[in-house]
MIVEX-672216 format. One record per residue (C-alpha): x, y, z. Coordinates in steps of 0.1 Angstrom, whole numbers, plus 5000, padded with zeros to 4 digits. Layout:
N
- xx	yy	zz
- X	Y	Z
...
// end
This chain:
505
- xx	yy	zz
- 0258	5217	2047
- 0272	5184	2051
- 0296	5185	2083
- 0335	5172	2076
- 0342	5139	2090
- 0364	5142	2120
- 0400	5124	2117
- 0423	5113	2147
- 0463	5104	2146
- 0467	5069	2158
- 0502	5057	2165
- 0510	5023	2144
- 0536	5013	2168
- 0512	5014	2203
- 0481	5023	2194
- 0483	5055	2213
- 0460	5083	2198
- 0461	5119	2194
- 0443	5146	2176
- 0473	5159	2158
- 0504	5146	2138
- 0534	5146	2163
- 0569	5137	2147
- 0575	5117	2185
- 0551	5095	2198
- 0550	5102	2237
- 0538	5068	2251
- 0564	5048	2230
- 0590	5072	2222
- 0593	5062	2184
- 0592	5083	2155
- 0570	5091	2124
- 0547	5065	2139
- 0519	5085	2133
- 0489	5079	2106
- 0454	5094	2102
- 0424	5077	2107
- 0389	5078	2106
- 0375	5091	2144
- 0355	5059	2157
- 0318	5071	2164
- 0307	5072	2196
- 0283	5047	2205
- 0248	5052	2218
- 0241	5041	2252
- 0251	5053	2287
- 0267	5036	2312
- 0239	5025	2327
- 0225	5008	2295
- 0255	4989	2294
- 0249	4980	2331
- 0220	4962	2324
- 0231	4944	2295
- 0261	4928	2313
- 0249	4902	2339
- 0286	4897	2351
- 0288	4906	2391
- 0327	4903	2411
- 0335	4872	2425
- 0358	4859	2450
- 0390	4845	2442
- 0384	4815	2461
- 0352	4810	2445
- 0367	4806	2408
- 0371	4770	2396
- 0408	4768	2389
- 0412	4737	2378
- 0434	4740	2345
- 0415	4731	2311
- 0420	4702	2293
- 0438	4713	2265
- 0436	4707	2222
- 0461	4691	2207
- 0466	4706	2171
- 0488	4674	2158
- 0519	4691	2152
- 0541	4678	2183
- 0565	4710	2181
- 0536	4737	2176
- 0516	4716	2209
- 0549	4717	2229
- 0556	4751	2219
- 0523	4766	2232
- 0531	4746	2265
- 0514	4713	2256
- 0486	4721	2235
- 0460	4750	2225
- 0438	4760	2253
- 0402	4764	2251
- 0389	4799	2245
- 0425	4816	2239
- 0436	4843	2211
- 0469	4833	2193
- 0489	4858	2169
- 0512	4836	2143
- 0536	4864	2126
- 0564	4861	2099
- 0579	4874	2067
- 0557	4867	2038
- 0565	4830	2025
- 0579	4821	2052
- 0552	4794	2063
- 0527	4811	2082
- 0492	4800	2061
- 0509	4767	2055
- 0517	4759	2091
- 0482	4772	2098
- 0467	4749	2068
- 0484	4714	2080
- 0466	4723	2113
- 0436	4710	2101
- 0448	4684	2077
- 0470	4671	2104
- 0439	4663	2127
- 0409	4658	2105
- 0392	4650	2140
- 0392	4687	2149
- 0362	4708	2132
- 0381	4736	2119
- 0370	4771	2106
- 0396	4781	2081
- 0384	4820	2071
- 0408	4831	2046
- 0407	4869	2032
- 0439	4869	2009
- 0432	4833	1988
- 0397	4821	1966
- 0381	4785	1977
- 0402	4771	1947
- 0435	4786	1958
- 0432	4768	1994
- 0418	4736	1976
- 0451	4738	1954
- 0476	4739	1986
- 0459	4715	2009
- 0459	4691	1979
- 0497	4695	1978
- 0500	4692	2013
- 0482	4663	2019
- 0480	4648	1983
- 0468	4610	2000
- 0437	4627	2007
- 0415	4661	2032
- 0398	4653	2054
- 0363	4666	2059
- 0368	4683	2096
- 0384	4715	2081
- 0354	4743	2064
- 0367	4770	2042
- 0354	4802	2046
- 0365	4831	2021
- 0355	4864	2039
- 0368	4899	2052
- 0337	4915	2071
- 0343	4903	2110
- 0300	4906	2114
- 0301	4874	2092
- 0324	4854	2102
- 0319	4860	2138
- 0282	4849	2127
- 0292	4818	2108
- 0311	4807	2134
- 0284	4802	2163
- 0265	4789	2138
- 0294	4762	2127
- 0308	4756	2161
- 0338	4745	2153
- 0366	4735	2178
- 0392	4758	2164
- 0388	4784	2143
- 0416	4801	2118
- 0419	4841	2106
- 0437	4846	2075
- 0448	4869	2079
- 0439	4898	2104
- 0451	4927	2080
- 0426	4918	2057
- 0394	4916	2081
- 0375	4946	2086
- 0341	4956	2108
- 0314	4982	2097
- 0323	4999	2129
- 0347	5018	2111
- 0350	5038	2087
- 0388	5030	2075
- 0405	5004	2053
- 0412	4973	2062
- 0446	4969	2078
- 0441	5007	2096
- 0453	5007	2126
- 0415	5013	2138
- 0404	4981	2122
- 0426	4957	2131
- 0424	4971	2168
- 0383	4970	2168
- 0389	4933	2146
- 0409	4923	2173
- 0388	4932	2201
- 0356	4913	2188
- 0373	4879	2180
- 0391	4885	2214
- 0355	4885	2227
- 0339	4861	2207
- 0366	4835	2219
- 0365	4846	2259
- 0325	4839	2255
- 0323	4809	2232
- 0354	4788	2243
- 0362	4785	2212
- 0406	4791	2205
- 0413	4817	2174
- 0444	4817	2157
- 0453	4850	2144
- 0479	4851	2109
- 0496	4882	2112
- 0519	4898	2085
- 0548	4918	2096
- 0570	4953	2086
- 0603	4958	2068
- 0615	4960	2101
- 0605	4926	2112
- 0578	4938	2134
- 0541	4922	2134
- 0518	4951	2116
- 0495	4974	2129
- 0493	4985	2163
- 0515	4971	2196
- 0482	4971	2214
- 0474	4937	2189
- 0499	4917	2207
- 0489	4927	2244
- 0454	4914	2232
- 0461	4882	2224
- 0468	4855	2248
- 0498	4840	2226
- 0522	4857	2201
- 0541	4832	2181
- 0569	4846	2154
- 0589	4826	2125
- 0624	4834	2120
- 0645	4825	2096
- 0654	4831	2057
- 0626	4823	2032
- 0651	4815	2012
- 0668	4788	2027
- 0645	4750	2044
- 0647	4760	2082
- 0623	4780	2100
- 0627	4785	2137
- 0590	4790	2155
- 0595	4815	2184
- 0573	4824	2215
- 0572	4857	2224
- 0545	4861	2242
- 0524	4832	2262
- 0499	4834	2291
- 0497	4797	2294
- 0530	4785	2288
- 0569	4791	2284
- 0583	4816	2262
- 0616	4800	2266
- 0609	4774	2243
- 0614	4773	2206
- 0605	4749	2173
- 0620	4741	2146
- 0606	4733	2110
- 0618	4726	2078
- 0600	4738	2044
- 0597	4711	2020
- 0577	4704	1989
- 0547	4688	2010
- 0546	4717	2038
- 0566	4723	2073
- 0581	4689	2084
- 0590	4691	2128
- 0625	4689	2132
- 0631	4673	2162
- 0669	4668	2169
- 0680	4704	2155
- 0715	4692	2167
- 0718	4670	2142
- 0714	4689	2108
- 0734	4716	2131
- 0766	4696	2135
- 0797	4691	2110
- 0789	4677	2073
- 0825	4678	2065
- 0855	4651	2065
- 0876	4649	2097
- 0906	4667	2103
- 0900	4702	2089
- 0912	4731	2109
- 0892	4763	2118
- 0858	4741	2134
- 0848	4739	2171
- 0813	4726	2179
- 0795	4747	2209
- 0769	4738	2233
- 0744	4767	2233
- 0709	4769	2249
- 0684	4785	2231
- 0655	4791	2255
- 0658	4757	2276
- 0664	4740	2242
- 0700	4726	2243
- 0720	4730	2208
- 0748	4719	2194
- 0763	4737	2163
- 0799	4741	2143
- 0814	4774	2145
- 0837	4777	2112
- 0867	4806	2115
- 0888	4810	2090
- 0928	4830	2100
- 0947	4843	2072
- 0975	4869	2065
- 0961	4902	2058
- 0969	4909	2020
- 0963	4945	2021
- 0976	4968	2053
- 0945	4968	2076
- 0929	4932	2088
- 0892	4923	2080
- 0869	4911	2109
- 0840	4893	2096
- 0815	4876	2109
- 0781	4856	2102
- 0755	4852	2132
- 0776	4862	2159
- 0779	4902	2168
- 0813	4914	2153
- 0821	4937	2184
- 0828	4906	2206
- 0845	4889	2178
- 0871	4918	2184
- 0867	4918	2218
- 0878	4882	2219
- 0906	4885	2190
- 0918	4915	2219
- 0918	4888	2247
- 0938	4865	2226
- 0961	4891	2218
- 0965	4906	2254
- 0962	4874	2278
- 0971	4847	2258
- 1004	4862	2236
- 0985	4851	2202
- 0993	4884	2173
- 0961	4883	2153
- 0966	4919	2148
- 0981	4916	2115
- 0959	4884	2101
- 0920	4885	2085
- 0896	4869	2107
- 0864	4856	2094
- 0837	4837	2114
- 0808	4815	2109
- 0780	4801	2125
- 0770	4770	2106
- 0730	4762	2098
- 0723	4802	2096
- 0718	4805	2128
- 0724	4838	2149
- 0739	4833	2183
- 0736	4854	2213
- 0743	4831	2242
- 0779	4837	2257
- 0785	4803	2262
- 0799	4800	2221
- 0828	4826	2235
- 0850	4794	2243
- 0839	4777	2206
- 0850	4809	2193
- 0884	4810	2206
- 0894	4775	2195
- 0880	4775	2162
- 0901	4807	2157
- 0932	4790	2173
- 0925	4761	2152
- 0925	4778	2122
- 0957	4799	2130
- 0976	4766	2141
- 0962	4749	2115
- 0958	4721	2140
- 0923	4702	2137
- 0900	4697	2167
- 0886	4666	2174
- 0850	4658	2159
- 0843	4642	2194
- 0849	4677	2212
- 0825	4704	2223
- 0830	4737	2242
- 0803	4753	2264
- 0817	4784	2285
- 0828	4825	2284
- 0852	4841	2281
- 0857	4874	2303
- 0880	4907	2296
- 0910	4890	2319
- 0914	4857	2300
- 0893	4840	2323
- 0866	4809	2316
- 0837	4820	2337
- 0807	4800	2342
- 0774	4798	2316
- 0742	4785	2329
- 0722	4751	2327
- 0756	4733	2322
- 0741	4699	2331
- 0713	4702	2305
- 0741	4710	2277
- 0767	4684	2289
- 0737	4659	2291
- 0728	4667	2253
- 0765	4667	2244
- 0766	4628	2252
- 0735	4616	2237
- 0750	4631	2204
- 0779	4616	2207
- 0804	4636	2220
- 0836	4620	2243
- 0843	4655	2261
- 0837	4691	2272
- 0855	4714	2280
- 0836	4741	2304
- 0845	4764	2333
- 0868	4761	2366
- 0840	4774	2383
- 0810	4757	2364
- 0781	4740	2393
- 0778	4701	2379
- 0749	4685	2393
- 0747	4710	2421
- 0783	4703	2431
- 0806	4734	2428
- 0842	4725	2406
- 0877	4739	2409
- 0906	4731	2403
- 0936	4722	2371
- 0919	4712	2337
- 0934	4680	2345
- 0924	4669	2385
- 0886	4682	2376
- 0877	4659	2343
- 0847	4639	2351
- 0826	4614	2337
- 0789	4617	2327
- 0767	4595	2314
- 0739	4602	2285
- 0706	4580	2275
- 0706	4562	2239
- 0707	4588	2207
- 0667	4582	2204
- 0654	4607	2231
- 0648	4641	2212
- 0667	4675	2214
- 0652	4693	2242
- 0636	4672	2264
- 0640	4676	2299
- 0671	4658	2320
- 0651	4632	2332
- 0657	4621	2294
- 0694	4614	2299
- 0685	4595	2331
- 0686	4558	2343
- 0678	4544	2373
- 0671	4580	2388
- 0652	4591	2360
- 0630	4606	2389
- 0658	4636	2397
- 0655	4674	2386
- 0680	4689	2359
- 0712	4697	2381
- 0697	4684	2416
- 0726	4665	2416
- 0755	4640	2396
- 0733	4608	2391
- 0707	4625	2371
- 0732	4622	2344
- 0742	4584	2352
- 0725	4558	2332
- 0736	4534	2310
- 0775	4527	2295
- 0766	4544	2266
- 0770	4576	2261
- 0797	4587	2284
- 0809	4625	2284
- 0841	4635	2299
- 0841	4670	2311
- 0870	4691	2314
- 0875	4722	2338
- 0897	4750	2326
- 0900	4781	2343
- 0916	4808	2320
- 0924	4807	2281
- 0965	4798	2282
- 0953	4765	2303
- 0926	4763	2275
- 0955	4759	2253
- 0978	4739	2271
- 0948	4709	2279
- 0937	4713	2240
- 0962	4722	2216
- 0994	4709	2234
- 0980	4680	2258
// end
């Protein structure tokens, strides 16, 4: 009699495994997380089989060559800055996002964007044709010959082909799809993609060669399978953004070599992702001058400096109770601040529909768009337009007070290469390591920017002259370099002198 194959409980959020269906997981705390599985078998061998096999011994920390790597440069500037100037040798990278979003076209142009780089493409959800048929539309003046498509799901093979190939970078397409002989599930179980996961995570640490995972994601925007897939791999990158709608907004999550306060953005067009480098600039008003209800706001996303319109809209209520509305900003502090208008500053909004808007789609959590908030509402209630050449970078606490936001140099400095003639930012804001006080008129000052060429983002050297050597906020010079350019910023310390200096100065 045939014995009954044994089944575990895995948990698709961690990993965690149990051999019963619990309604709680107890290592993440989330629920109905659990799904059956095939139990792995165990493998034949003792532990001290396995010691002879490995030849690996401890070694000294001292001894270890740590010299960094000379890293790959994949030809997309954004994606190279993003991973913290370029791919390193021998790493694991997860790419994640909503289907259609970009993810096996960004991961296409890698190879058609440097035809100098041998590149393993390994698809599992498209035919030879299919990929032929997108990089022709991609690149239609010609592919080059560096990228080899491989259409396969079994991990044995591919894992064979490629130390037989060699290549310098080598693309999974995606990893729900692979699946070992190991085990005896589906492909996209939560065993297989963690025993998938586990042998390319190997086969890169021993050949050098850098994998780049395509991973798809759940209804609730979560990469699939397993959490224990993204503590494997060395790099977790995410797109954000509406398929619907041209921008996409590359994210770092995760990154052992590298920042995970930096961010890229891309726009979809017909021929593939193109970089968007200045994200101010598509982010900033496309409307005639002189309409009420606008206020641009310096926000930093990461250490990425950006400058976007805030849209509000104040009318009279037509039925008894007001509507708060608003679009990528959280609706709670949209009343909080309509309460510290009301309260601190005399302004009844109680009675009047408030609707806000952050322009380019964008959803905005950095407290520094409080103060863009406030006049953009003001605006639209006085219906008194706010000059296109003035930005607003600060918060606004429960008391009516302007308190500080951080990295004001880097968002003044970004504010004057776009353009701008003046800021208005906190009583108490640090300016080039100097501390500020004082009446919104004694404690204006003047910055200076670099020409409009230098690209969002870029460090403050970038907006420097003659002491172009400087750190970001070390002190007032790093800011001064030629005429053009010129910011000036204005101090205010509560919201009725916000008023006063920029609706009745």
């Amino acid at each position: 009699m045939a014995s009954k194959n044994k089944t575990v409980w895995f948990c698709s959020s961690c990993g965690n495994e149990s051999p019963k269906w619990l309604g709680r997981c107890p290592a993440c705390g989330e629920w109905n997380t659990f799904v059956e599985a095939p139990a792995e078998p165990a493998r034949s061998g003792g532990s001290a089989s396995r010691k002879e096999k490995s030849g690996r011994v401890p070694r000294r920390l001292k001894d270890i060559d740590r010299s960094s790597e000379a890293r790959i440069r994949l030809g997309i500037g954004e994606l190279d800055r993003l991973l913290g100037g370029g791919i390193v040798p021998g790493s694991l990278i997860l790419i994640g996002g909503e289907p259609g979003i970009g993810k096996s076209t960004l991961s296409l142009q890698i190879p058609l964007g440097c035809p100098s780089l041998k590149t393993l493409y390994v698809t599992g959800e498209e035919s030879e044709k299919q990929v032929g048929m997108r990089a022709a539309r991609l690149s239609p003046d010609g592919i080059g010959d560096g990228c080899l498509i491989f259409c396969e799901t079994r991990i044995e093979d591919i894992i064979e082909q490629a130390g037989l190939v060699a290549p310098d970078l080598m693309i999974v397409d995606s990893v729900q799809t692979m699946y070992t002989d190991a085990v005896e599930s589906t492909p996209g179980s939560v065993s297989q993609i963690k025993e998938v996961a586990a042998r390319l995570l190997r086969f890169a640490k021993e050949s050098g060669i850098p994998v780049i995972l395509i991973g798809h994601i759940t209804k609730d925007g979560y990469i699939a399978g397993p959490k224990i897939l993204e503590h494997i791999v060395d790099a977790v990158l995410q797109f954000e953004g509406e398929n619907r709608g041209s921008y996409r907004i590359l994210r770092s999550i995760k990154n052992r070599f590298g920042s995970t306060a930096e961010l890229a953005v891309f726009e979809m067009t017909g021929s593939g992702l193109r970089e968007v480098e200045n994200p101010s600039e598509m982010l900033i008003p496309m409307h005639e001058e002189g309409l009420s209800g606008t206020a641009i706001a310096a926000m930093l996303d990461g250490t990425r400096p950006l400058l976007f319109e805030v849209q509000a809209l104040v009318s009279s209520a037509a039925y008894g109770t007001a509507q708060r509305s608003a679009t990528g900003f959280d609706t709670r502090r949209l009343n909080m601040l309509l309460a510290v208008l009301e309260k601190r500053a005399g302004f009844r909004l109680s009675a009047k529909d408030v609707f806000l808007n952050m322009a380019g789609g964008l959803r905005v959590s950095d407290p520094a768009v409080d103060l863009a908030v406030i006049c953009a509402v003001l605006s639209s209630n006085f219906d008194y337009p706010i000059p296109p050449d003035v930005c607003f970078a600060a918060e606004v606490g429960l008391s009516g007070e302007i308190r500080p936001v951080g990295q004001i140099d880097r968002r003044i400095g970004e504010a004057a290469r776009l353009g701008f003639k003046k800021i208005f930012v906190s009583s108490y804001s640090s300016l080039g390591g100097a501390h500020g006080g004082g009446s919104a008129g004694s404690s204006a000052g003047f910055f200076a920017g670099s020409s409009a060429g230098s690209p969002a983002g870029s460090s403050a050297r970038s907006f420097a002259g003659s002491s172009a050597g400087s750190s970001a906020g070390s002190s007032a010079s790093s800011f001064a370099g030629s005429s053009a350019g010129k910011i000036k910023v204005v101090k205010v310390a509560d919201v009725p002198e916000l008023v006063k200096a920029l609706f009745q100065g």
